[in-house]
C-alpha positions as CSV (number, residue, x, y, z in Angstrom):
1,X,20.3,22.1,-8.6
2,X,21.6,18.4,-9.0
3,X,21.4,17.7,-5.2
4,X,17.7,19.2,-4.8
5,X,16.6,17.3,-7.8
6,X,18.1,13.8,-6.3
7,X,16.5,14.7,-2.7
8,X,12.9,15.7,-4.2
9,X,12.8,12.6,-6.6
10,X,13.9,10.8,-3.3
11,X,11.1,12.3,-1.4
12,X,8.0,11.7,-4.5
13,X,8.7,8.3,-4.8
14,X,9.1,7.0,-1.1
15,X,5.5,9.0,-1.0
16,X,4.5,7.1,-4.0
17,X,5.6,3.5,-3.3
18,X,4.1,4.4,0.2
19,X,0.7,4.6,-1.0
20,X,-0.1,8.4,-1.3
21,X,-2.3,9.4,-4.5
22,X,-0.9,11.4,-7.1
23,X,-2.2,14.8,-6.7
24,X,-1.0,14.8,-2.9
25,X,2.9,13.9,-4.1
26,X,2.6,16.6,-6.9
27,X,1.5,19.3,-4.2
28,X,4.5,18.4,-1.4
29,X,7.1,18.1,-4.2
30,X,5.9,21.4,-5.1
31,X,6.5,22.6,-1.4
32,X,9.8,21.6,-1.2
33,X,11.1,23.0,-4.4
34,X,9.1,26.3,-3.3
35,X,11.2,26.5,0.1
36,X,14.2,26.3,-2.3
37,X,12.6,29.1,-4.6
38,X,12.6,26.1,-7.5
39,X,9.4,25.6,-9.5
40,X,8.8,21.5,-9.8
41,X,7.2,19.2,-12.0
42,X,5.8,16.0,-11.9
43,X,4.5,13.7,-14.3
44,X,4.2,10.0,-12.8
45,X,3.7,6.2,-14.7
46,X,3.5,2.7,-12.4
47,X,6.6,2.0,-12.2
48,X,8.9,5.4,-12.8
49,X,8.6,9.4,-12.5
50,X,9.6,12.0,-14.5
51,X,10.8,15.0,-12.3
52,X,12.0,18.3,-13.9
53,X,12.7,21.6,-11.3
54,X,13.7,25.2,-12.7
55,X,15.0,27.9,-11.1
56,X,13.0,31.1,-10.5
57,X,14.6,33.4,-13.2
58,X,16.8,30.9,-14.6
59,X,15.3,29.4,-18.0
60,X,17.4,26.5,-17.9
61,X,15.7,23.0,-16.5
62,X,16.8,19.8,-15.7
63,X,14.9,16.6,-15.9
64,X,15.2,13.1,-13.8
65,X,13.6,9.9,-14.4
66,X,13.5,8.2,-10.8
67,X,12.2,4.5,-10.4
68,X,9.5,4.4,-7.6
69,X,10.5,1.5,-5.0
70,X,8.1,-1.0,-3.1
71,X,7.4,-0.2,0.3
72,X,5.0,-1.0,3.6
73,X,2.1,1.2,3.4
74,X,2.2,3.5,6.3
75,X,-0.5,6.5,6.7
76,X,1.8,7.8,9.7
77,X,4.9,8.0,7.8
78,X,2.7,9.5,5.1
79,X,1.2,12.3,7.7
80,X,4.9,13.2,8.8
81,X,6.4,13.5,5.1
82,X,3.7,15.6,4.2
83,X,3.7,18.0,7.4
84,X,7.6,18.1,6.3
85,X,6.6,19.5,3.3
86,X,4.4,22.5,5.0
87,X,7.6,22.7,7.4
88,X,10.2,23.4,4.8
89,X,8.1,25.8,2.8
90,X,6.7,28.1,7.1
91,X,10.2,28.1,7.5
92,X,12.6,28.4,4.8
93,X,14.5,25.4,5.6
94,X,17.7,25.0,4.0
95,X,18.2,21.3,2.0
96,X,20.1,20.0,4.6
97,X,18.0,20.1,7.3
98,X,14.8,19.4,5.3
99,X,16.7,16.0,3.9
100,X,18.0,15.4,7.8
101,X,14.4,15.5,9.1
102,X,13.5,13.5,5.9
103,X,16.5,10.7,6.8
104,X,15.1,10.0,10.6
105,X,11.5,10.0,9.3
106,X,11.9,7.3,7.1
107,X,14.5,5.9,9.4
108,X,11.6,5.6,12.4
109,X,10.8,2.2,13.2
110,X,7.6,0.8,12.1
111,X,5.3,-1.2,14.3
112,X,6.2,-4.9,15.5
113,X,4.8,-7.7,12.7
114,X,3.4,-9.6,16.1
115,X,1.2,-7.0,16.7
116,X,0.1,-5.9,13.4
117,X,-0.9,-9.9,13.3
118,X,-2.7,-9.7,16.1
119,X,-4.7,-6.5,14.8
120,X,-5.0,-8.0,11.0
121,X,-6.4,-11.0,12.6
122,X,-9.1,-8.9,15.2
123,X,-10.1,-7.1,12.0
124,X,-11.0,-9.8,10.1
125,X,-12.2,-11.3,12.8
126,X,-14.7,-8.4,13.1
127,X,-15.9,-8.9,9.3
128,X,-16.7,-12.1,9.7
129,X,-19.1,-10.8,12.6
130,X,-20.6,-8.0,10.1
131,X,-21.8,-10.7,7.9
132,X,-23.8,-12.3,10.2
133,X,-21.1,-14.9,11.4
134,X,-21.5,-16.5,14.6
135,X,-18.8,-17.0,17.3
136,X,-17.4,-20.0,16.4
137,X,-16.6,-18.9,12.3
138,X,-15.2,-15.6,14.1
139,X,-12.7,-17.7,16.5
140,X,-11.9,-19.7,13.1
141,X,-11.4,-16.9,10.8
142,X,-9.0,-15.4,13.8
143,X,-6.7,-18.0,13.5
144,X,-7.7,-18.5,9.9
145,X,-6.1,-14.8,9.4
146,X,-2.7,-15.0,11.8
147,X,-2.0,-18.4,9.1
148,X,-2.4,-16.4,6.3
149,X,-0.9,-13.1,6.8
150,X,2.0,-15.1,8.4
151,X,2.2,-16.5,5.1
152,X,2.5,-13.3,3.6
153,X,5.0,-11.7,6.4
154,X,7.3,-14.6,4.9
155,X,6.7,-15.0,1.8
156,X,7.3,-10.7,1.4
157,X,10.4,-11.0,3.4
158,X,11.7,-13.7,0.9
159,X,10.9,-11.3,-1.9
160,X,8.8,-13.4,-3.8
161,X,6.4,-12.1,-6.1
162,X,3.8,-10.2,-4.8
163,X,1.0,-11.8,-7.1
164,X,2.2,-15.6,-6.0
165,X,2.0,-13.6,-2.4
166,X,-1.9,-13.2,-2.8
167,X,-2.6,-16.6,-4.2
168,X,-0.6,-18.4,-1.7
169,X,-1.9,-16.3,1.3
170,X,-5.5,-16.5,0.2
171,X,-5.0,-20.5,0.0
172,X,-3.5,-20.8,3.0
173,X,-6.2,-18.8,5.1
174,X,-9.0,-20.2,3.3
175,X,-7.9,-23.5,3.5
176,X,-7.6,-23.0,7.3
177,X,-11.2,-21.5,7.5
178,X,-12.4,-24.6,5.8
179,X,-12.2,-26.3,9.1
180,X,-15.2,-24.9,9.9
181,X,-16.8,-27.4,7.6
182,X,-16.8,-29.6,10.7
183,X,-18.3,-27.7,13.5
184,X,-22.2,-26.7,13.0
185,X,-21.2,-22.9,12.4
186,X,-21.7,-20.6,9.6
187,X,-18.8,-22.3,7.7
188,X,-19.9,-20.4,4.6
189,X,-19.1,-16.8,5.9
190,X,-16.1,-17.8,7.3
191,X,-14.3,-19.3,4.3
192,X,-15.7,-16.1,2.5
193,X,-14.1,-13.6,5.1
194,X,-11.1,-15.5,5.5
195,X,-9.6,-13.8,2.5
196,X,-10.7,-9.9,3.1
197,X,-7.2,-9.0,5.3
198,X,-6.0,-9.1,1.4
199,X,-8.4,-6.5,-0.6
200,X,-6.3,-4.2,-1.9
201,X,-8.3,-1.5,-0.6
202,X,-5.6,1.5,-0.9
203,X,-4.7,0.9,-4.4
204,X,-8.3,1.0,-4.9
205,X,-9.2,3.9,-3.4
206,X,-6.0,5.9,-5.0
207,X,-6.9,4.6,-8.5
208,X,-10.1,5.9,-8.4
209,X,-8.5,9.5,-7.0
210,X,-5.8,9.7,-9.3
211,X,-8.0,9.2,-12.5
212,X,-10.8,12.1,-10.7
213,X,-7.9,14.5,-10.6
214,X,-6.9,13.9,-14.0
215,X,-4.2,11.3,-13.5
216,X,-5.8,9.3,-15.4
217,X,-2.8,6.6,-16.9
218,X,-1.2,5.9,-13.1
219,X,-5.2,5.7,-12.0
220,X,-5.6,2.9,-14.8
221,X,-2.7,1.4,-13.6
222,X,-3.0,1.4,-10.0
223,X,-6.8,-0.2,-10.5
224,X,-5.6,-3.1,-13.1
225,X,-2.8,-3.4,-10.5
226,X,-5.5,-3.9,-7.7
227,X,-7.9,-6.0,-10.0
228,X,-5.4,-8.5,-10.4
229,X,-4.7,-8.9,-7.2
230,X,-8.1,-9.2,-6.3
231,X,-8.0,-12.2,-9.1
232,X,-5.3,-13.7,-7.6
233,X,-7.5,-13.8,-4.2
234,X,-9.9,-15.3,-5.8
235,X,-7.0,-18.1,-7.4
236,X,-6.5,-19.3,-3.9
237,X,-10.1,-19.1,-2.6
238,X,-10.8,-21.1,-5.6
239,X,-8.3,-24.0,-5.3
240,X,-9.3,-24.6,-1.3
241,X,-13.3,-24.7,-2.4
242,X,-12.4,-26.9,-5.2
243,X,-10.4,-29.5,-2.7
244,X,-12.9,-28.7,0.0
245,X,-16.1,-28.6,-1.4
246,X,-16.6,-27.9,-4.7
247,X,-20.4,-27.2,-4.7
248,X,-19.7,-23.8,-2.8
249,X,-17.9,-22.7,-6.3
């Protein structure tokens, strides 16, 4: 009972630290414990969980409180975890092969930092087009965006705090977007879309699910969680318009 307790508290919170709203964690937990003929529950806070799994005819419980880690966002990894789930409960897997399959999914390797760069910087790049930008704000929001996600590739690997992350990043890409002060372009969008690689849209979006469904306390936390980072974006846009030019504040 132990061992499947540890591998499900495992398998919720690298779902939950992945980005996956509460409701969808509850229901593949669930899964797995079913293909084991265990009944799960799962009641989840910002930082921790609180998992308990009984037997089916055995009144006796046992409860776990697991920490949920910090991880990459990945909707792929989050796809294959969750058809893992359907897996084990088709086919009556046994623990040991569900927690194999669950060892080389999360051991997969994820996509090369140059190229999500490159794509960041394209899609940013592309927003800066929506709102009307012309061609030269688009090539300087481009390179605007590789400066400041670099920034943030760094500045994750060094494990520095993940609110400094977002003011830092958001100064260093807006303050390279200001360049655009100097060419006759629309250096107004561009400054303003500099920034948008950073909107923490997933933590938004969950929030807002999670409190819908009734998880109401990790929804509140998830969207003051997202609100301050979005305040911390606005820190480092801030400081570069106030060096730069202060009227645009």
């Amino acid at each position: 009972m132990t061992e499947l307790l540890d591998f499900i508290g495992e398998y919720a919170t690298y779902l939950l630290g992945s980005g996956v709203h509460t409701s969808r964690v509850v229901r593949n937990a669930r899964r797995i414990g079913a293909s084991q003929s265990v009944d799960v529950r799962l009641t989840t806070f910002q930082r921790t969980s609180i998992l308990t799994v009984r037997e089916e005819g055995n009144p006796q419980v046992v409860t776990q409180v697991v920490e949920i880690p910090h991880l990459p966002i990945s909707f792929e990894r989050n796809s294959d975890l969750s058809s893992l789930s359907w897996e084990a409960v088709d086919r009556r897997l046994p623990l040991d092969v569900i927690r194999e399959k669950f060892r080389k999914l999360t051991a997969k390797p994820r996509m090369d930092p140059m190229f999500v760069l490159m794509v960041v910087g394209l899609a940013n790049a592309s927003f800066c087009k929506l709102f009307n930008g012309d061609w030269v704000a688009v090539g300087i929001v481009f390179t605007s965006t590789l400066a400041g996600f670099s920034a943030r590739q760094q500045l994750t690997k060094a494990g520095v705090n993940h609110f400094i992350i977002f003011i830092l990043s958001a100064f260093v890409a807006s303050l390279c977007a200001s360049s655009a002060l100097r060419f006759d372009c629309t250096a107004e969008t561009a400054i303003a879309t500099s920034v948008l690689f950073l909107v923490p849209g997933v933590p938004l979006i969950n929030g807002v699910i999670d409190i819908v469904e009734g998880h109401v306390l990790i929804g509140c936390s998830r969207l003051i969680g997202a609100l301050l980072l979005i305040l911390c974006i606005a820190v480092g846009l801030s400081v570069t318009l106030l060096m730069v030019k202060g009227s645009l504040l």
